[in-house]
C-alpha positions in Angstrom: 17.1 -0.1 0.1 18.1 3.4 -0.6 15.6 3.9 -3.5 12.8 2.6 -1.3 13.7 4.8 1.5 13.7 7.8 -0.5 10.6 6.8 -2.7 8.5 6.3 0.6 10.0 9.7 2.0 8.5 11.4 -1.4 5.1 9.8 -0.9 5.0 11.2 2.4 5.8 14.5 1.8 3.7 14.7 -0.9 0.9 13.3 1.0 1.5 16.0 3.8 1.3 19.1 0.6 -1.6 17.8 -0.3 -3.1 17.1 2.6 -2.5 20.8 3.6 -3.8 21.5 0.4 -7.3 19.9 1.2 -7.4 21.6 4.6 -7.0 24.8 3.1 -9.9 24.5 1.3 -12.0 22.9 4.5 -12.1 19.7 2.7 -11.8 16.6 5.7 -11.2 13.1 4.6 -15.3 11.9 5.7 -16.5 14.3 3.3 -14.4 13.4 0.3 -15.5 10.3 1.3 -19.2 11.0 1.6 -18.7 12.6 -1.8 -18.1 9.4 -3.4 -20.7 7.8 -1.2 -18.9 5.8 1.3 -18.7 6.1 5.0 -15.3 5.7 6.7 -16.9 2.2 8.5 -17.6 1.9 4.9 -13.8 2.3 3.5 -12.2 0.5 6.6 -14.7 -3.0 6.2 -14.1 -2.7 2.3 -10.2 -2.5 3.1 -10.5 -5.4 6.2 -12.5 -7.4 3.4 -9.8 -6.8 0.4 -6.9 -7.8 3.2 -8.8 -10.8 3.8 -9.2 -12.1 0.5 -5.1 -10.5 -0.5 -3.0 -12.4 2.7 -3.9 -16.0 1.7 -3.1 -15.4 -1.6 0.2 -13.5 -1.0 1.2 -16.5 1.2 -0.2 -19.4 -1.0 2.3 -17.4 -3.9 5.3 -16.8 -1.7 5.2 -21.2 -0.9 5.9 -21.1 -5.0 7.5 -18.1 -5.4 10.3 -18.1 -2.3 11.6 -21.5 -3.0 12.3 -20.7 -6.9 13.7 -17.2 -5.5 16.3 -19.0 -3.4 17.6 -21.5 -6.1 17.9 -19.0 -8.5 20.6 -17.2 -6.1 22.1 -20.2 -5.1 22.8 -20.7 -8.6 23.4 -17.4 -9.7 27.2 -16.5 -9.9 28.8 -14.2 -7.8 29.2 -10.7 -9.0 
């Protein structure tokens, strides 16, 4: 839990350099985007559409996946 706390405290301060980086140089996040040709509208329906496909397939997996998970610790001795 540690490792996971740390790792998402790393992403975020490197997220905040470089997004200070980008604002030095007048850069905002619509015009990167408009660079590559997409709108934010654009980026947010692409990313509601990719959610909507991902969340039945994480939860169709994790009716497989949980119940092997659990046995396997049941069954797994004790350290």
């Amino acid at each position: 839990m540690f490792n996971f706390i740390v790792g998402l405290f790393k992403i975020v301060v490197i997220s905040l350099i470089t997004g200070a980086a980008l604002s030095a140089f007048d850069l905002s996040a619509a015009e990167i985007l408009a660079k590559v040709g997409l709108t934010p509208e654009k980026a947010l329906e692409l990313l509601e559409r990719g959610s909507a496909w991902a969340m039945p397939n994480i939860m169709l997996g994790s009716i497989v996946i949980l119940p092997i998970w659990i046995v396997v610790y049941l069954i797994r001795p004790p350290r």
